[in-house]
C-alpha positions in Angstrom: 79.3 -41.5 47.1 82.2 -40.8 44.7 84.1 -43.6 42.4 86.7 -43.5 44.8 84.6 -44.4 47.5 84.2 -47.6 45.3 87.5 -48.2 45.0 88.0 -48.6 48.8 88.3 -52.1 50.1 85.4 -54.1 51.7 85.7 -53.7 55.4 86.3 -56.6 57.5 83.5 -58.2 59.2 83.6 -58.1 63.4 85.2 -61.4 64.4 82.3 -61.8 66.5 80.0 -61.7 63.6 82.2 -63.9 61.2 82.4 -66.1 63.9 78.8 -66.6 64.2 78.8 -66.7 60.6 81.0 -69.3 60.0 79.3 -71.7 63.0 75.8 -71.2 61.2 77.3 -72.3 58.0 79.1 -74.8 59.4 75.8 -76.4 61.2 73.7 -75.9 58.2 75.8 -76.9 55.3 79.4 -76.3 54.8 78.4 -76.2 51.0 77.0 -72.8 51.4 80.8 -71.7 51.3 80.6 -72.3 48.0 78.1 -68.9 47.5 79.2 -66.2 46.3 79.3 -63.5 48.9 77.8 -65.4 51.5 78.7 -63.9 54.9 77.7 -60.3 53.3 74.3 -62.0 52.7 74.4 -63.4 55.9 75.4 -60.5 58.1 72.0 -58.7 58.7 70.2 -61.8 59.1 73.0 -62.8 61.7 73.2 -59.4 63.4 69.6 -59.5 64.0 69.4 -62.8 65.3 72.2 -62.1 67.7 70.9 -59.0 68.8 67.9 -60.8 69.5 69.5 -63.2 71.6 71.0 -60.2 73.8 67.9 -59.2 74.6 66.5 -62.2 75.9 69.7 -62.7 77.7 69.5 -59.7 79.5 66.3 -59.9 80.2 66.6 -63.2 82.2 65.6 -62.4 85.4 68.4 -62.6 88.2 70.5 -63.2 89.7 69.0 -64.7 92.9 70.8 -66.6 95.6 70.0 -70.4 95.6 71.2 -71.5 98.9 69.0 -73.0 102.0 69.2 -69.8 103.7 67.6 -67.8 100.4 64.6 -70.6 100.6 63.7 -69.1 104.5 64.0 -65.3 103.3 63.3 -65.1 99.7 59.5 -65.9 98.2 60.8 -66.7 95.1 63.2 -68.9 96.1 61.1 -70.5 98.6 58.1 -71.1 96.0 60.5 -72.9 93.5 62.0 -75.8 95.8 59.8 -78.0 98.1 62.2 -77.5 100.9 65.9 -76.5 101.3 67.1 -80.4 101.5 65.5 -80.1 97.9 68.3 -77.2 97.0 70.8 -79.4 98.4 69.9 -82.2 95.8 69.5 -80.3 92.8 73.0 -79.2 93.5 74.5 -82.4 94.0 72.8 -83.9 91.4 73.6 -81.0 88.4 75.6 -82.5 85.6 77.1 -79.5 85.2 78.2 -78.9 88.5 79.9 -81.9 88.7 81.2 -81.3 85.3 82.6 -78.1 86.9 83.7 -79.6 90.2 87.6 -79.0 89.9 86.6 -75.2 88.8 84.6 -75.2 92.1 87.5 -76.4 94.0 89.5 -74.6 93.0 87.7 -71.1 93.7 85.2 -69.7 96.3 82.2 -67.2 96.4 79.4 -67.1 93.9 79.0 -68.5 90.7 75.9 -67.9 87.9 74.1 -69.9 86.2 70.9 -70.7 84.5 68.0 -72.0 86.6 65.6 -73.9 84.5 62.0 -75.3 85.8 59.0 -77.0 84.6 56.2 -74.4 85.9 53.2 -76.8 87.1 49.6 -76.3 88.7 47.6 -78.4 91.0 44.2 -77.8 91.6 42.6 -78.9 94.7 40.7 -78.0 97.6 41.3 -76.3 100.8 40.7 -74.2 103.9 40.4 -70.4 103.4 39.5 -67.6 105.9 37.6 -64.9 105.2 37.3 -62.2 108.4 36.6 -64.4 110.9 34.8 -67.2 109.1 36.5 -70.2 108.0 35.5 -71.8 104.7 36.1 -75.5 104.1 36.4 -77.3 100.7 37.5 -74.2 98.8 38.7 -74.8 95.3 42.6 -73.9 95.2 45.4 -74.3 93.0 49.2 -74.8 94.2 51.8 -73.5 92.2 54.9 -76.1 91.9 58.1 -76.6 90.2 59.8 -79.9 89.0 62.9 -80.6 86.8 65.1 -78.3 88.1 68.4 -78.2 85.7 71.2 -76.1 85.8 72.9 -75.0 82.9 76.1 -73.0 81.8 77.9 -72.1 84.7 79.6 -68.8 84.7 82.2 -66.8 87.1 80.3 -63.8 87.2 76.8 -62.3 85.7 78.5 -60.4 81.9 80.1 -63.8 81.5 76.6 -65.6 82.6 74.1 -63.5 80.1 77.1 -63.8 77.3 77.1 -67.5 77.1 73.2 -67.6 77.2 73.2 -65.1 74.2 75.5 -67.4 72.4 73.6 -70.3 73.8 70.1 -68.9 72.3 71.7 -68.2 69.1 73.5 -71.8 68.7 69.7 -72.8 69.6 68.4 -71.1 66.7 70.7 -72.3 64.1 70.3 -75.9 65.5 66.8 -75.3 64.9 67.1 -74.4 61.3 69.8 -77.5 61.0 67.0 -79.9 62.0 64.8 -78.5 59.5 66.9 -79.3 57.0 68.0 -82.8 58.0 64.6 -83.1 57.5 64.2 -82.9 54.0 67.5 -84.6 53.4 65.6 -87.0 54.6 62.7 -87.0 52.6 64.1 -86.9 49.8 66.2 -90.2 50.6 62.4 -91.5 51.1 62.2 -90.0 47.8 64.9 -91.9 46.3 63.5 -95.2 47.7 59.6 -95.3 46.8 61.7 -93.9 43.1 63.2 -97.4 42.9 60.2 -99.0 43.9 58.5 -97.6 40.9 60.9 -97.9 38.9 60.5 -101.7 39.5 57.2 -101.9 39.4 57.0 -99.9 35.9 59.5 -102.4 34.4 57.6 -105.5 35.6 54.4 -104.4 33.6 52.3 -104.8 36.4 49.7 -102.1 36.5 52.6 -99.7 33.9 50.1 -97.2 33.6 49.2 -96.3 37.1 53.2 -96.7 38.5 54.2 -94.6 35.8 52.2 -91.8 37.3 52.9 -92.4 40.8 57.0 -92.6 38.7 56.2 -89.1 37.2 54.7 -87.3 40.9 57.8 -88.6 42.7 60.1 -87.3 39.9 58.7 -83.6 40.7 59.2 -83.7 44.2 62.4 -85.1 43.9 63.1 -81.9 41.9 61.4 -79.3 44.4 63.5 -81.3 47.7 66.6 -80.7 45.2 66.3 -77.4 44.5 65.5 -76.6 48.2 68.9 -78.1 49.6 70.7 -76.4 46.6 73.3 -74.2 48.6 72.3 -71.1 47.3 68.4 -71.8 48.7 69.6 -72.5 51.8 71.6 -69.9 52.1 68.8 -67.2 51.1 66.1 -69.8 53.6 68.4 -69.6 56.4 68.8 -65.7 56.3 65.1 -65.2 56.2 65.1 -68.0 59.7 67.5 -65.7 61.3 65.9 -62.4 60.4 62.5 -63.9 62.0 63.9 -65.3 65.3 60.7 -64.9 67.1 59.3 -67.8 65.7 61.7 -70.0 67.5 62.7 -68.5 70.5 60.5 -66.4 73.0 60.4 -65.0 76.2 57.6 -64.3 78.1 57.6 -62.3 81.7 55.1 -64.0 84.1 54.1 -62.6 87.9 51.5 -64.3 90.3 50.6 -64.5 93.5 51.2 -66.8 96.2 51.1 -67.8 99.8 53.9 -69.6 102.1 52.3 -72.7 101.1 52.2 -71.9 97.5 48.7 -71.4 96.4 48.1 -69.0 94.4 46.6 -65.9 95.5 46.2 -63.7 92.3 48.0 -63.0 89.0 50.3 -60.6 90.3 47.9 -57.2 90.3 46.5 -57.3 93.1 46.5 -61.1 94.8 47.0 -61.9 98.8 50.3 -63.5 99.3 54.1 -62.8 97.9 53.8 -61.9 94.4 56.7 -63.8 92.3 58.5 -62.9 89.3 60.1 -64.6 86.6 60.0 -65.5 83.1 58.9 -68.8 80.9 61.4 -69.3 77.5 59.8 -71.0 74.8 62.6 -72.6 72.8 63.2 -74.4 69.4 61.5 -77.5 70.7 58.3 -75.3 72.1 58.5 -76.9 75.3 58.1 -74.1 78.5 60.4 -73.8 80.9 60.9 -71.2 83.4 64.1 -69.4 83.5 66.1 -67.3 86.0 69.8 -66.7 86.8 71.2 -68.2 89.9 73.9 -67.1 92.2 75.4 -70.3 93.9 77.7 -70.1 96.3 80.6 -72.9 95.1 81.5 -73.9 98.6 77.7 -74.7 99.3 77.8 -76.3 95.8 80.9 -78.4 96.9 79.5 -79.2 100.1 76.4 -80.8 98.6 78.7 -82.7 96.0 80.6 -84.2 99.0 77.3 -85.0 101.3 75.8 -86.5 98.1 78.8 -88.9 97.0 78.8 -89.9 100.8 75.5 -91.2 100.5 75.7 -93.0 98.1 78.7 -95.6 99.3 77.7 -98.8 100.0 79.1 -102.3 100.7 78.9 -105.4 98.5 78.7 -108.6 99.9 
C-alpha cells in the first residue's frame, strides 16, 4: 500500500449496513454516537450478525400451502392442525391478517408468511399391530401443536425470508437492549440502598458497619458506571453481535408419524410419514417451531368474513 493509497477517502458504508448500524445504536444507546469511529467499529460485528440472520432465514423451511385442502394431502400440514376447521380459525383469528386485511382485499393468490408453533408430546397408551397380532395398552406418544401465530406477511418468498433476516437481527439487538436496561437498572437500585447508607452513617447508628456496606456500594456503583460508559457499550455490543449464536438458533428436526399423529420413529427409519421442520430458539429461549407458509388471501379473506359472522349477536 502506497501513501497515496492513504490519501484516498474512506469508502462509504452500504446503506444497508449503515442502516443496520444506525437502528443498533439507536436501540442500545444513542450516546454511542458520540464514539469516535463507531460504525467502522461496528461494521464486522454487524455484517456478521446479519449474515447470520440470512442464514437462518433461508434455511426456514417452506414454503408449504396452509389451506384445508393441504391438511387432506400434505403430512406435514395435516400433523400441525387438529383438523382443517382448526386452519380456518388460525386464519381468522391472526392479528396480522386482520392487520393486513385491506392488503388482502385488495389482491389475490398466495401470500408468505411465518408459521410459528409450540411443538408438544403426549404420552399415552394405545393399540398397535404387529403381523397379525394386536397389542393392547401399548405405551405411545402423540405429536401435537398449539399456539399457532402468524407473523410477517409477505407478497412473495425473497420478500418473506428478507423481513425474517431483518426480523432476527432486530431480535438480536433487542436482546442486547434488554441487557442493558438491565443494569441501568441496577444501578438506580444502586443509587437508592447509596442513600440509605448514607442515612444511616449520618444517624450514628451502627457508623462502622454502614460505612462498609457505604464503601461496597460505592465500587459497584463505579463498575455499573463504567459499563454503561458509551465507549464499553459500544466495544460490548460488537463482541454480542460477533457471537450471535448465543441468542438465536436454529435447529432442523424430522420424526416420524402416523395419520393419527403418534410418533413412529425419529425420522431414520420410523413407520408412518416422516415430517420435517425446524425449532428457532430466540432471545427469550423459548422453542417454537418454524416454517413458511403459503396462504392463499382469498381463503384467508374468506375465513375473516365466516369468523366476523359468527361472532354477531343481539343485545337485549
Amino acid at each position: 500500500m502506497g501513501i497515496l493509497d492513504w490519501l484516498k477517502p474512506t469508502p462509504p458504508l452500504d446503506p444497508t449496513m449503515q442502516a443496520r448500524i444506525e437502528r443498533a445504536v439507536t436501540l442500545v444507546d444513542p450516546l454511542i454516537k458520540q464514539t469516535g469511529n463507531y460504525e467502522r467499529k461496528l461494521l464486522p460485528a454487524v455484517q456478521r450478525a446479519s449474515a447470520y440472520c440470512d442464514d437462518i432465514a433461508a434455511r426456514i423451511p417452506g414454503p408449504f400451502e396452509i389451506s384445508r385442502a393441504a391438511f387432506a394431502t400434505d403430512p406435514l400440514v395435516h400433523a400441525l392442525f387438529g383438523s382443517a376447521d382448526d386452519i380456518e380459525e388460525m386464519l381468522a383469528r391472526s392479528q396480522c391478517v386482520r392487520d393486513r386485511l385491506l392488503e388482502l382485499t385488495l389482491a389475490s393468490g398466495p401470500c408468505c408468511a411465518l408459521l410459528g408453533m409450540r411443538h408438544r408430546e403426549k404420552s399415552g397408551f394405545g393399540v398397535e399391530l404387529t403381523g397379525d397380532m394386536v397389542r393392547m395398552d401399548v405405551p405411545q406418544k402423540t405429536l401435537y401443536f398449539s399456539d399457532h401465530t402468524l407473523a410477517e406477511p409477505s407478497p412473495d418468498l425473497a420478500t418473506a425470508r428478507q423481513r425474517l433476516s431483518a426480523l432476527l437481527y432486530d431480535g438480536l439487538l433487542k436482546s442486547f437492549a434488554a441487557h442493558v436496561a438491565e443494569v441501568r437498572t441496577e444501578r438506580d437500585d444502586l443509587h437508592r440502598e447509596q442513600a440509605i447508607a448514607h442515612a444511616y452513617v449520618r444517624s450514628g447508628n451502627d457508623a462502622e458497619n454502614h460505612t462498609r456496606r457505604l464503601e461496597s456500594l460505592r465500587k459497584q456503583l463505579r463498575a455499573t458506571a463504567d459499563t454503561l460508559q458509551p465507549e464499553h457499550l459500544l466495544v460490548t455490543l460488537a463482541a454480542a453481535l460477533a457471537d450471535p449464536e448465543l441468542h438465536l438458533r436454529l435447529d432442523p428436526v424430522s420424526v416420524s408419524v402416523d395419520r393419527s399423529g403418534v410418533i413412529t420413529g425419529t425420522g431414520q427409519a420410523g413407520e408412518g410419514d416422516t415430517l420435517h421442520f425446524a425449532e428457532l430458539t430466540s432471545r427469550d429461549q423459548r422453542r417454537w417451531v418454524v416454517i413458511l407458509a403459503s396462504i392463499e388471501r382469498d381463503e384467508a379473506r374468506r375465513a375473516l368474513e365466516r369468523f366476523d359472522t359468527a361472532r354477531r349477536y343481539i343485545v337485549i
